[in-house]
DOVEX-515218 format. One record per residue: residue in one letter; x, y, z of N, C-alpha, C in turn. Coordinates in Angstrom, 3 decimals. Layout:
! residues N
[site 'A'; [X; Y; Z]; [X; Y; Z]; [X; Y; Z]]
...
! end
This chain:
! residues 188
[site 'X'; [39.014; 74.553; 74.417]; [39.968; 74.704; 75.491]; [40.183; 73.382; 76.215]]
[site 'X'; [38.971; 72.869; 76.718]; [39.136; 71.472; 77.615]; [39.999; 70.555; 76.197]]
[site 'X'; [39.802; 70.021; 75.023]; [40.661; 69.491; 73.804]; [41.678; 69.679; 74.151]]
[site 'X'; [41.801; 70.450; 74.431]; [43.596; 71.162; 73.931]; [44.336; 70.819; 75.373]]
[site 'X'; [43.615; 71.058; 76.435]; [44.266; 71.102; 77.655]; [44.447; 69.320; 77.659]]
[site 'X'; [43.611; 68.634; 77.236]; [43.796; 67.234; 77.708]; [44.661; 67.012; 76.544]]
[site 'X'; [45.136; 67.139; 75.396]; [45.924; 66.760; 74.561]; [47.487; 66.969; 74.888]]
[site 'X'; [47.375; 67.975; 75.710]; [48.716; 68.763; 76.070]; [48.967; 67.803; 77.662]]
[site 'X'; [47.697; 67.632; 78.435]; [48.391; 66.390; 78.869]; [48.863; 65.103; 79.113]]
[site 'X'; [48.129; 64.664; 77.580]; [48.432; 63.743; 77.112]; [50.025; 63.676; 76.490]]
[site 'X'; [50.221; 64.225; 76.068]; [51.816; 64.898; 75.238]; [52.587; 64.601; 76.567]]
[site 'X'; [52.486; 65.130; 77.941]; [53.318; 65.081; 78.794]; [53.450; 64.053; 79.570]]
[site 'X'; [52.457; 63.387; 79.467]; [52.506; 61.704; 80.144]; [53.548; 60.958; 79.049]]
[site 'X'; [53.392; 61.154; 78.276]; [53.749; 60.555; 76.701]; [55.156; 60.581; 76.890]]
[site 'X'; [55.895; 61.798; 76.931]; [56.720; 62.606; 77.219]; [57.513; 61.970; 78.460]]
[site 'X'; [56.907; 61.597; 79.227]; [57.652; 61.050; 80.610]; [57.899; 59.508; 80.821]]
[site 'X'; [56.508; 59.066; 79.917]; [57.220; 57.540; 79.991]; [58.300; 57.475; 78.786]]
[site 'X'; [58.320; 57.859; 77.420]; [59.516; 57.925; 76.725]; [60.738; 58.248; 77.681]]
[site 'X'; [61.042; 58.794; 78.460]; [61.836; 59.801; 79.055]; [62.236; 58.829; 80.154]]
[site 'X'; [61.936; 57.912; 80.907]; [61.755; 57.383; 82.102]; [62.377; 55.737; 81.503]]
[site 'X'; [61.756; 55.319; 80.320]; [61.929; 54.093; 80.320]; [62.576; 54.021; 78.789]]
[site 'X'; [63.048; 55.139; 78.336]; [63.562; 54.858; 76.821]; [63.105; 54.613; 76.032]]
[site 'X'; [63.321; 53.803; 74.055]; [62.959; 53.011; 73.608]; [63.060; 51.876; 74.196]]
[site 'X'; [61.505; 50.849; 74.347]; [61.634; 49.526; 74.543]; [60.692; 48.792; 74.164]]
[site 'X'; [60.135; 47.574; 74.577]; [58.905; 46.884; 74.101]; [57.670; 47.305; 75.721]]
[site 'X'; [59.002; 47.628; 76.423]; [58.007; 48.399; 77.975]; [57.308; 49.370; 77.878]]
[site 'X'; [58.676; 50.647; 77.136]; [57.743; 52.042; 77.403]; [56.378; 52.128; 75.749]]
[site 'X'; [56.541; 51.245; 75.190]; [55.680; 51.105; 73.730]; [54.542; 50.452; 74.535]]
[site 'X'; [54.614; 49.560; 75.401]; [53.573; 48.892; 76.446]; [53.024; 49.869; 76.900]]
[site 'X'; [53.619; 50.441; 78.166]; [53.269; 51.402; 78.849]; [52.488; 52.696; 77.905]]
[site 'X'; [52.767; 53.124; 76.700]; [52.298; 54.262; 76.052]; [51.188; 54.101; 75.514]]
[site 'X'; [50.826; 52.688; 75.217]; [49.913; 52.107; 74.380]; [48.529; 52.440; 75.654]]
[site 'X'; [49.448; 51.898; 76.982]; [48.219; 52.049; 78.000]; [47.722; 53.256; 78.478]]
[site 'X'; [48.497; 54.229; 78.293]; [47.998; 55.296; 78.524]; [47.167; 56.070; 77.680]]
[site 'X'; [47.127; 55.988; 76.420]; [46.887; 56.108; 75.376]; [44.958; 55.054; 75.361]]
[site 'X'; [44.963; 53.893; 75.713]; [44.041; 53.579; 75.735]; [43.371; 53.834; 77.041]]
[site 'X'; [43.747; 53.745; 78.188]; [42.809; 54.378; 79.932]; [42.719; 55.207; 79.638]]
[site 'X'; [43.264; 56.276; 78.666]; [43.034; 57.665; 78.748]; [41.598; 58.302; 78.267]]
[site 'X'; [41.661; 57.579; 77.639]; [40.125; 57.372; 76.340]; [39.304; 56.374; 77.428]]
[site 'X'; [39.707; 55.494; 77.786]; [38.448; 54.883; 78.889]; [37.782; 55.945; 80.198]]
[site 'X'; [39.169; 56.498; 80.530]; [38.710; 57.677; 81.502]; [38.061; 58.681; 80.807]]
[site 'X'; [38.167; 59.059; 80.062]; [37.587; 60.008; 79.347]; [36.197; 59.368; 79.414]]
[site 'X'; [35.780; 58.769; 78.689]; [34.400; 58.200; 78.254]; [33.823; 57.736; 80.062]]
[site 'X'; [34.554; 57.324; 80.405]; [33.463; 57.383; 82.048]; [33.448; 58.626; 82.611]]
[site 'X'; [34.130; 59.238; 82.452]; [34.224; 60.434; 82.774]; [32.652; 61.459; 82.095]]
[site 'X'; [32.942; 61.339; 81.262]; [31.925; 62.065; 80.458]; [30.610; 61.216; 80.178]]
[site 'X'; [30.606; 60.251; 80.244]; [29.398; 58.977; 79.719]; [28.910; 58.203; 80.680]]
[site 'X'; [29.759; 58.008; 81.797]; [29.583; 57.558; 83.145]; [29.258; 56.014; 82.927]]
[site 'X'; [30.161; 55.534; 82.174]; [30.240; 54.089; 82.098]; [31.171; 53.998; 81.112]]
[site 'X'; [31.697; 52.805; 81.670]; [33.011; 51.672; 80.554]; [32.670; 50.918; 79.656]]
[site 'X'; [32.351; 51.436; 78.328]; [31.860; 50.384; 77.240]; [32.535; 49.326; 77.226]]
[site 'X'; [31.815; 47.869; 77.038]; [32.556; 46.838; 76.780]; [33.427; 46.474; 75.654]]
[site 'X'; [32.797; 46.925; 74.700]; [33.103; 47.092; 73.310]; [34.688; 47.735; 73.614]]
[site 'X'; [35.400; 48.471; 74.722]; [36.288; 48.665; 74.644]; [36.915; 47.970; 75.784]]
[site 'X'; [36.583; 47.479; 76.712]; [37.179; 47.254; 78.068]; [37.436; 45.549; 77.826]]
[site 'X'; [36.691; 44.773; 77.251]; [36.782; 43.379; 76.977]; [38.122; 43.292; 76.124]]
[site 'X'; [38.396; 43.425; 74.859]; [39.812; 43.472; 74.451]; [40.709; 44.120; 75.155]]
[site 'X'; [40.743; 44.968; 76.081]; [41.638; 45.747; 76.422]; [42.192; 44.779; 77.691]]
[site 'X'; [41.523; 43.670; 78.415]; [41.862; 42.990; 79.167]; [43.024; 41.975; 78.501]]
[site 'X'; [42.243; 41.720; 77.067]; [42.725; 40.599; 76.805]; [44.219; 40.819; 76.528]]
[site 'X'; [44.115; 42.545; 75.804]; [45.673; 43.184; 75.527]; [46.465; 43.537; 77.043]]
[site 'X'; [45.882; 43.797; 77.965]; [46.752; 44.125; 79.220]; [47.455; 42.602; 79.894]]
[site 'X'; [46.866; 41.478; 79.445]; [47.186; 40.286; 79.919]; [48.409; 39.922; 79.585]]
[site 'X'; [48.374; 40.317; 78.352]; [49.724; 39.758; 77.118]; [50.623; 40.817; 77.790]]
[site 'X'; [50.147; 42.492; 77.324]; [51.177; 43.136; 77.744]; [51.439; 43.051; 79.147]]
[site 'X'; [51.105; 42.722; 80.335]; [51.381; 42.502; 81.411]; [52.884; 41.346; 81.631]]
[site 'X'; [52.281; 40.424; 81.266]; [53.090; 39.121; 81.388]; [54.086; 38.888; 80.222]]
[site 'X'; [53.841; 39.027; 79.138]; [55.220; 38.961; 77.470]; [55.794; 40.280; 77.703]]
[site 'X'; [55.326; 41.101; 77.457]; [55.845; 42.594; 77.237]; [56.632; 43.228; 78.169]]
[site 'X'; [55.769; 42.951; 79.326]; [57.028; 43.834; 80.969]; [57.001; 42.589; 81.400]]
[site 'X'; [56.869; 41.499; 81.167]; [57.628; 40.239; 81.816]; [57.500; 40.046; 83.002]]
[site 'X'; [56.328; 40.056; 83.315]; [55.405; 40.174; 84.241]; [55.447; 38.832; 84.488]]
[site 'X'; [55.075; 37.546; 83.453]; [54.756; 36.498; 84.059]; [53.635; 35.613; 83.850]]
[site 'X'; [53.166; 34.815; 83.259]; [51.933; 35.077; 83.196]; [51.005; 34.578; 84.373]]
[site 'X'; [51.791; 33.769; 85.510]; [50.927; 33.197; 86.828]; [50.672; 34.436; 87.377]]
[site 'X'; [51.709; 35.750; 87.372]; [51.565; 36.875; 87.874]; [50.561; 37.966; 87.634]]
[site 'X'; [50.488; 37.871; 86.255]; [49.661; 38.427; 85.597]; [48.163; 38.508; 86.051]]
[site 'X'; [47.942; 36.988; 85.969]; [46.959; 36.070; 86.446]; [46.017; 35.933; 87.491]]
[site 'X'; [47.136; 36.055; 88.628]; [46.801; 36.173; 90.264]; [46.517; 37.864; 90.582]]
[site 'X'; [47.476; 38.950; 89.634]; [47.177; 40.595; 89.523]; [45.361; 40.452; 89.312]]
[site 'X'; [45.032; 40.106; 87.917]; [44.050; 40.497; 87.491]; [42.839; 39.399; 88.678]]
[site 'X'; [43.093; 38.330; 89.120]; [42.111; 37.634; 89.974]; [42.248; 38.976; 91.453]]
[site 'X'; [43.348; 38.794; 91.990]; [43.197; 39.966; 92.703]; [42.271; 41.432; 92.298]]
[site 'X'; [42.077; 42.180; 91.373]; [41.641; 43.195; 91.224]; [40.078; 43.015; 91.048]]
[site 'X'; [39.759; 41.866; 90.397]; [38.040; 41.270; 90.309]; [38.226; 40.659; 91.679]]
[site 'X'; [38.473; 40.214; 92.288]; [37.856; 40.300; 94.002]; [37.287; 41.218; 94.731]]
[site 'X'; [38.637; 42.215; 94.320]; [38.431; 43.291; 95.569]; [37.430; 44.290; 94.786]]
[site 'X'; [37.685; 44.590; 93.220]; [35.879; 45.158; 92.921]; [34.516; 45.064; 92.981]]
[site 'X'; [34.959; 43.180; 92.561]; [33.377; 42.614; 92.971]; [32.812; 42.994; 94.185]]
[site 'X'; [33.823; 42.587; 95.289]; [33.603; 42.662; 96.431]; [32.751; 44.003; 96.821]]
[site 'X'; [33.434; 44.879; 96.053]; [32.875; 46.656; 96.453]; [31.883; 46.634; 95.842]]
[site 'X'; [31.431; 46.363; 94.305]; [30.357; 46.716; 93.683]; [29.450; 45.981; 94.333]]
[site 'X'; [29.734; 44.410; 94.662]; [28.015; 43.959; 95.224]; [27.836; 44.395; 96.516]]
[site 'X'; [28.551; 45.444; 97.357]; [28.653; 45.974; 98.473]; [26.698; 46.832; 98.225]]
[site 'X'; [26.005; 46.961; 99.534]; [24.664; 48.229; 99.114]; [25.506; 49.534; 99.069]]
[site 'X'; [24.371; 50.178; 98.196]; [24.637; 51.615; 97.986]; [26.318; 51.824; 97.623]]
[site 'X'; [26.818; 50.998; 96.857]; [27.943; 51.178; 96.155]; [27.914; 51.952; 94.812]]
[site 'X'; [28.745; 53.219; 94.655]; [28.489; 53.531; 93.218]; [29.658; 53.099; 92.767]]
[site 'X'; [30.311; 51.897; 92.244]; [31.312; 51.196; 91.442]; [29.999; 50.860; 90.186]]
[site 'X'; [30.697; 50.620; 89.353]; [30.024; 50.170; 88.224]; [30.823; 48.693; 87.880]]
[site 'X'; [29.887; 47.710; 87.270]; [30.576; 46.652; 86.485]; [31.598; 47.259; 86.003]]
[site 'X'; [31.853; 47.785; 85.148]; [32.818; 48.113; 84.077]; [33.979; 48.773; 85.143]]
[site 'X'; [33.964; 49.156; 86.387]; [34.913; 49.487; 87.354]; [35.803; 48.218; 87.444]]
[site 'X'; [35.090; 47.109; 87.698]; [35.220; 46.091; 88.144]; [36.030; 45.491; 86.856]]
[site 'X'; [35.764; 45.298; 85.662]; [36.507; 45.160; 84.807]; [37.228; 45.652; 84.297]]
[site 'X'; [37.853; 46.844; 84.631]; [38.884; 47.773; 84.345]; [40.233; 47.394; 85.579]]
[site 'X'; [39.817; 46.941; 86.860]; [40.458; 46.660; 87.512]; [41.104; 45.553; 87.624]]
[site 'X'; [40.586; 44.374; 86.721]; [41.235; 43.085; 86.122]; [42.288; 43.675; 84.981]]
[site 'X'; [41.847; 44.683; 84.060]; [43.118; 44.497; 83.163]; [44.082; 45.281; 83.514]]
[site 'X'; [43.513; 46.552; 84.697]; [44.860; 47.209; 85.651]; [45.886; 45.587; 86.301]]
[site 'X'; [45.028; 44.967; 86.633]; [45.739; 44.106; 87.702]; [47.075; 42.925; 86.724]]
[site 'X'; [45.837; 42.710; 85.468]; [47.045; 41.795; 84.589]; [48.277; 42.494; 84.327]]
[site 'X'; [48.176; 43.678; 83.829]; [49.072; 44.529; 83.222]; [50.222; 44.609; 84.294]]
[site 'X'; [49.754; 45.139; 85.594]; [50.439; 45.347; 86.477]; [51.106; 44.302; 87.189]]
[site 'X'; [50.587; 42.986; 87.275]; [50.663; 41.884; 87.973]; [50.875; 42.186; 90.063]]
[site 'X'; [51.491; 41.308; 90.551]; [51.348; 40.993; 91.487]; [52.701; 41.427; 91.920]]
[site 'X'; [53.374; 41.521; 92.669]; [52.538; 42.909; 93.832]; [52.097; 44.271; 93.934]]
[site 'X'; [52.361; 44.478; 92.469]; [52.751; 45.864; 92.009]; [50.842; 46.080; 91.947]]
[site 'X'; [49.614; 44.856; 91.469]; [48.576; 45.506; 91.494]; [47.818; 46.365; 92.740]]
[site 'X'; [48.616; 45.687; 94.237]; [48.286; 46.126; 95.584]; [48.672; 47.475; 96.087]]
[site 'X'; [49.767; 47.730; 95.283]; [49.613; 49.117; 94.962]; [49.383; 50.549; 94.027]]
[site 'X'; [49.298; 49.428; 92.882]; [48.331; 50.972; 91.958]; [47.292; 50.871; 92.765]]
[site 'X'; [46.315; 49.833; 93.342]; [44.729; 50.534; 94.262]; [44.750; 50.727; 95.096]]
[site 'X'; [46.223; 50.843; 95.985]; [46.637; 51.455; 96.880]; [46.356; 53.294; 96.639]]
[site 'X'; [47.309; 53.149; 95.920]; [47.684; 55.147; 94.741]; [46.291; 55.009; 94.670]]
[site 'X'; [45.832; 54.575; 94.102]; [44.188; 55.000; 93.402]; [43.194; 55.183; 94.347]]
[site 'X'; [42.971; 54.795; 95.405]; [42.005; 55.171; 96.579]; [42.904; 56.070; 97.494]]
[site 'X'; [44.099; 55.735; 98.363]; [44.521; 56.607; 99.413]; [45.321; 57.647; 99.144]]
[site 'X'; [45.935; 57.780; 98.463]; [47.086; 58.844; 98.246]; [46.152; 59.834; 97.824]]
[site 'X'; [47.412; 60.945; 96.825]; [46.674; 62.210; 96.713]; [45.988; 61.785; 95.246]]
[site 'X'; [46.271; 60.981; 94.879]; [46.031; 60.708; 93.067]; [44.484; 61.334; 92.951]]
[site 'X'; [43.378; 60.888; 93.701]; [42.257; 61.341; 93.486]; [41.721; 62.377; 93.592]]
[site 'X'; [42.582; 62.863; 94.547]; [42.210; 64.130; 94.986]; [42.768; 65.669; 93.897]]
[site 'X'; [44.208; 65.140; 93.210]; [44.813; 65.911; 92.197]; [44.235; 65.654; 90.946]]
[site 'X'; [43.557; 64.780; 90.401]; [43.184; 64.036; 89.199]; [41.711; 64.436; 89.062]]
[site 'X'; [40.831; 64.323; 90.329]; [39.442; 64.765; 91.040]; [39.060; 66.716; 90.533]]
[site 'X'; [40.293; 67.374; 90.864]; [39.717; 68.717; 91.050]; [40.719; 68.877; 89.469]]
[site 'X'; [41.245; 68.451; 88.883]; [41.896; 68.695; 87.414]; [40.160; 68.655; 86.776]]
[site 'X'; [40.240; 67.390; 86.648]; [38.606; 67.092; 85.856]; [37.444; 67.873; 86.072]]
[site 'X'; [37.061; 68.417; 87.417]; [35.937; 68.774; 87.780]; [36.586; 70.189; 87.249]]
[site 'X'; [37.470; 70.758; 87.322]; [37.626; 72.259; 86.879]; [37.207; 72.345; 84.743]]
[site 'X'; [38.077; 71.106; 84.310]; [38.134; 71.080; 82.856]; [36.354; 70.871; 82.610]]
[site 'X'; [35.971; 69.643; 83.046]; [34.043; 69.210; 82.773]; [33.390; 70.693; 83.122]]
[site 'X'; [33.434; 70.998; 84.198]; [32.674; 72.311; 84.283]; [32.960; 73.688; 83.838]]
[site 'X'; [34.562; 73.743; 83.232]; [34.129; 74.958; 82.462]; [34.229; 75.113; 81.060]]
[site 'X'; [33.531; 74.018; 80.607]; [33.337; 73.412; 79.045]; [32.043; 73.128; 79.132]]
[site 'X'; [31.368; 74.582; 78.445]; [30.064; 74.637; 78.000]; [29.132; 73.869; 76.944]]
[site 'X'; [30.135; 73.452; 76.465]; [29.792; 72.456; 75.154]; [29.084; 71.115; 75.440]]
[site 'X'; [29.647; 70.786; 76.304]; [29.368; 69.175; 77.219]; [27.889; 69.379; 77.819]]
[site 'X'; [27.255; 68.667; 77.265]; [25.704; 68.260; 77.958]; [25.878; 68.404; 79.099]]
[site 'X'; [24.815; 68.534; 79.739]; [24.942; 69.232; 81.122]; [25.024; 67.929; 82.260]]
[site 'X'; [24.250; 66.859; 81.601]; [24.724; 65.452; 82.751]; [25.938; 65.275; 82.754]]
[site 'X'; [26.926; 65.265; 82.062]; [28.345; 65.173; 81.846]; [28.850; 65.831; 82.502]]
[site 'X'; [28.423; 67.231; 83.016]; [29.469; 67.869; 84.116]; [29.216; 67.525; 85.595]]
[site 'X'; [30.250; 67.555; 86.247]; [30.191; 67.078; 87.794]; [28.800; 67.211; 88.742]]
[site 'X'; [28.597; 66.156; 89.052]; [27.500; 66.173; 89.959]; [27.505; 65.034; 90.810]]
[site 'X'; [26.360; 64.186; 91.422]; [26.385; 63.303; 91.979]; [27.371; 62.241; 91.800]]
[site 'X'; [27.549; 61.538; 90.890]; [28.709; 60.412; 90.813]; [30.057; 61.051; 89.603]]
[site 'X'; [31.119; 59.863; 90.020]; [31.801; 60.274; 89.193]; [32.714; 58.995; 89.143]]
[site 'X'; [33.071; 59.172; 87.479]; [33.848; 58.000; 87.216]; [35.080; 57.369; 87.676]]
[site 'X'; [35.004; 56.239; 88.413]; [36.595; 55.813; 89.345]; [37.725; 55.710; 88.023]]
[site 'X'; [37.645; 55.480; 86.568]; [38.679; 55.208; 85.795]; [39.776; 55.694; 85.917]]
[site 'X'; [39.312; 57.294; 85.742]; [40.755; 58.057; 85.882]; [41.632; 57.693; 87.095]]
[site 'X'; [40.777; 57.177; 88.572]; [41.641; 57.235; 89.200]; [42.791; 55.888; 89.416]]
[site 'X'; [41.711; 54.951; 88.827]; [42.179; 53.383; 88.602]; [43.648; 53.273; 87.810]]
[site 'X'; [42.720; 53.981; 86.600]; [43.856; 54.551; 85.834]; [45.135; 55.089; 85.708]]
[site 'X'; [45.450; 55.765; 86.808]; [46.404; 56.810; 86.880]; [47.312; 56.194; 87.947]]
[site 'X'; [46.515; 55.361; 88.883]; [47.113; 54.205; 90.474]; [48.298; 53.509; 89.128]]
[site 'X'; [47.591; 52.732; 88.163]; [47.822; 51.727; 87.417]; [49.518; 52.523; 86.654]]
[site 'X'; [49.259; 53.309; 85.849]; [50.387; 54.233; 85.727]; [51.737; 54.249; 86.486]]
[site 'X'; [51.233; 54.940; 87.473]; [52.218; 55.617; 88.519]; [52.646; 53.896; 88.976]]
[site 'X'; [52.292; 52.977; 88.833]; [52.791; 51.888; 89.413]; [53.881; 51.182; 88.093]]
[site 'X'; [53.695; 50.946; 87.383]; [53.724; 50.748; 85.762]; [55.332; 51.434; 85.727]]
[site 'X'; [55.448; 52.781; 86.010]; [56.506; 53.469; 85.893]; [57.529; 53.290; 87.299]]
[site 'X'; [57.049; 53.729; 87.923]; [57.938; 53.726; 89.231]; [57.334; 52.559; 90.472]]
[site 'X'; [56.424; 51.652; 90.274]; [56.056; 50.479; 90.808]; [57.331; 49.850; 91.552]]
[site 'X'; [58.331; 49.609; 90.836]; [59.413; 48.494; 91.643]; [60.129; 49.564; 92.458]]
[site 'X'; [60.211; 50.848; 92.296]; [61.153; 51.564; 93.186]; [60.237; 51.879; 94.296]]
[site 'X'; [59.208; 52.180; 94.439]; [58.100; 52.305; 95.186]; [58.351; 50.640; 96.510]]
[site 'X'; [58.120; 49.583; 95.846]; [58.309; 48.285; 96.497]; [59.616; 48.205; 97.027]]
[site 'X'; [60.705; 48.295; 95.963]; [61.886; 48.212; 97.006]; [62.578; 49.154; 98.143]]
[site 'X'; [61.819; 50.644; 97.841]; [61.722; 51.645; 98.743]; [61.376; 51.125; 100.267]]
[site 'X'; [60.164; 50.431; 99.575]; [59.340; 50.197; 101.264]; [59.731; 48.810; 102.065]]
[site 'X'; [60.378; 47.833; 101.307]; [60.794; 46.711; 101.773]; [62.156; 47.275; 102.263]]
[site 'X'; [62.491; 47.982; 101.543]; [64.052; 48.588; 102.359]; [63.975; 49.132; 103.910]]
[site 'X'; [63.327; 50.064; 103.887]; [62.597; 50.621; 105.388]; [61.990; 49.215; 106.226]]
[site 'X'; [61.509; 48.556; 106.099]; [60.918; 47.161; 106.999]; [62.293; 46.916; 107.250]]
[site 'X'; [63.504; 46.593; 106.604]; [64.682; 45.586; 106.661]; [65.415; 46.941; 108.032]]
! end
């Protein structure tokens, strides 16, 4: 059941960036990323850590696709992903922080991908809005009523920030510039 339910919403993310951004070298960008955070969230989710083995190339691919692909830039790119290792480092060497390294490096290749200014607000979406809170009780309903899953794997004390990193990163990715020129419109 939990398979099927995450496949089906995988299909509909899938489904919306085709739908949103057409054929392009963007929404093939964009699909690729969802397609890979999805599987990173997953695995912190369930494993409670970001293998490197997957998160190290995936920087190196969010860099390119950040800056060649959505034309991002690459100083932009650049200053995204230095921005996002600040403000993680910053949290993880914080005491009694539960960020993980691999938080911290997930938030560099959110930040390349996304670049600058657009990275200030996927971790905007990803900590304040509702993203965590809708994304939070999706997961904790699917992990806990999937008997199959070792029992550390279902919700308890910590829980993996990917999905929500993840999903900030997204929602910015897609509707990022209407979001920015929304809010610079209202200031004017």
């Amino acid at each position: 059941m939990l398979k099927s339910t995450c496949l089906i919403g995988l299909i509909l993310v899938l489904a919306l960036v085709w739908y949103k951004l057409r054929p392009s070298s963007s929404s093939l960008t964009i699909a690729t990323y969802v397609l890979v955070f999805t599987y990173i969230s997953w695995h912190d989710v369930i494993h409670k850590e970001i293998s490197n083995k997957l998160i190290i190339p995936c920087i190196g691919l969010s860099y390119i696709g950040g800056a060649i692909l959505l034309q991002n830039g690459l100083l932009s790119s650049l200053i995204g992903a230095s921005v996002g290792f600040t403000l993680f480092f910053l949290i993880w060497i914080a005491p009694k922080s539960q960020f993980g390294a691999g938080d911290v490096k997930l938030s560099v290749a959110i930040g390349s991908i996304c670049g600058v200014p657009n990275v200030l607000l996927a971790f905007f979406i990803s900590f304040g809005l509702l993203t965590p809170a809708v994304i939070g009780i999706f997961i904790i309903r699917c992990i806990n009523s999937d008997r199959t899953l070792p029992k550390e794997s279902r919700f308890g004390a910590t829980f993996g920030f990917a999905p929500f990193l993840s999903a900030g990163g997204l929602i910015v990715l897609i509707w990022g510039d209407n979001v920015v020129n929304w809010y610079v419109g209202m200031l004017n």
